[in-house]
Structures are given as structure tokens and as C-alpha cells.
N, C-alpha and C positions, 0 to 999 in steps of 0.2 A: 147734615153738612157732609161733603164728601171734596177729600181732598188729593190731589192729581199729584202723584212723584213721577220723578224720570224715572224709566226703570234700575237704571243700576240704584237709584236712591231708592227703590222702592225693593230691592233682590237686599240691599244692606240693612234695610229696617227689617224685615225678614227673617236673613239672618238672626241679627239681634234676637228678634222675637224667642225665635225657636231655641237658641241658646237658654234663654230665662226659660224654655214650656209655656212660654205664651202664645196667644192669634196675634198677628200685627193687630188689629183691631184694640185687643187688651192692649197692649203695648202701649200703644197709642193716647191712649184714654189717661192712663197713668202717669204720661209725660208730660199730656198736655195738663192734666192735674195739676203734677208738680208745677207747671211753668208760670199755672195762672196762683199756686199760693207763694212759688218764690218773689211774683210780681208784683202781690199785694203787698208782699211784707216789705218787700223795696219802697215801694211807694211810703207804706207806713213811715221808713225809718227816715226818709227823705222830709216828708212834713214833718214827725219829728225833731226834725236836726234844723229845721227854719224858722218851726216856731221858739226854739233854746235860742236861734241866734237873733232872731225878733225880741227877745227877751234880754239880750246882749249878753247869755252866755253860751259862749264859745272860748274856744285854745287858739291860741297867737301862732301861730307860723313858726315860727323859733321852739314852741313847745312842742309842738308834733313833730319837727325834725327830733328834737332832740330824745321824746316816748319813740320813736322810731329806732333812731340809733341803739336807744336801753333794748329794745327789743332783742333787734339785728344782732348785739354783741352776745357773743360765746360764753 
């Protein structure tokens, strides 16, 4: 597979790269890594979360404002 950047996107991945002591190539690789297991786990937690509410449980509206607010508060 080979992928086309404009160059200043492609002078900034670069950068990046050699910042780390990586090839853009490595770089590369690693990212798109990450992107494909952050995207799996997304997906995971999405089915997940449909089938609990298939199952009718879930948190009412009113509870998550409010686990929100406990958060948010100092």
C-alpha cells in the first residue's frame, strides 16, 4: 500500500519521525497500529453498550447528568 501526503504533511510526519529516531515508515506503521486497535476497542465498547441496553440496562439521563456533575465537582 502506499500512501500520498502533500508535502508540508509529509516534511511534518518527518519531522515527527525523526524527533522519536524513527523512519517515517516506522512511524507510520505504529500509528496506523494504534488507530486500527484504538478502533477495535471502539467498536467493542459500542456493541457492548447496545447489547446492556438490549438487555434494558442502562443509566436514565438524569443519572449521568448527575455521575457527571459528582465528577466535575472540586
Amino acid at each position: 500500500m502506499e500512501v500520498r501526503l502533500q508535502p508540508a504533511k509529509e516534511a511534518q510526519f518527518a519531522e515527527i519521525a525523526a524527533k522519536r529516531g524513527l523512519k517515517p515508515d516506522e512511524l507510520a506503521q505504529q500509528v496506523l497500529s494504534r488507530y486500527l486497535e484504538d478502533d477495535s476497542r471502539f467498536i467493542e465498547a459500542v456493541n457492548l453498550g447496545l447489547a446492556a441496553a438490549d438487555c434494558g440496562d442502562f443509566v436514565e439521563h438524569d443519572e449521568v447528568g448527575a455521575k457527571i456533575q459528582q465528577i466535575l465537582r472540586p
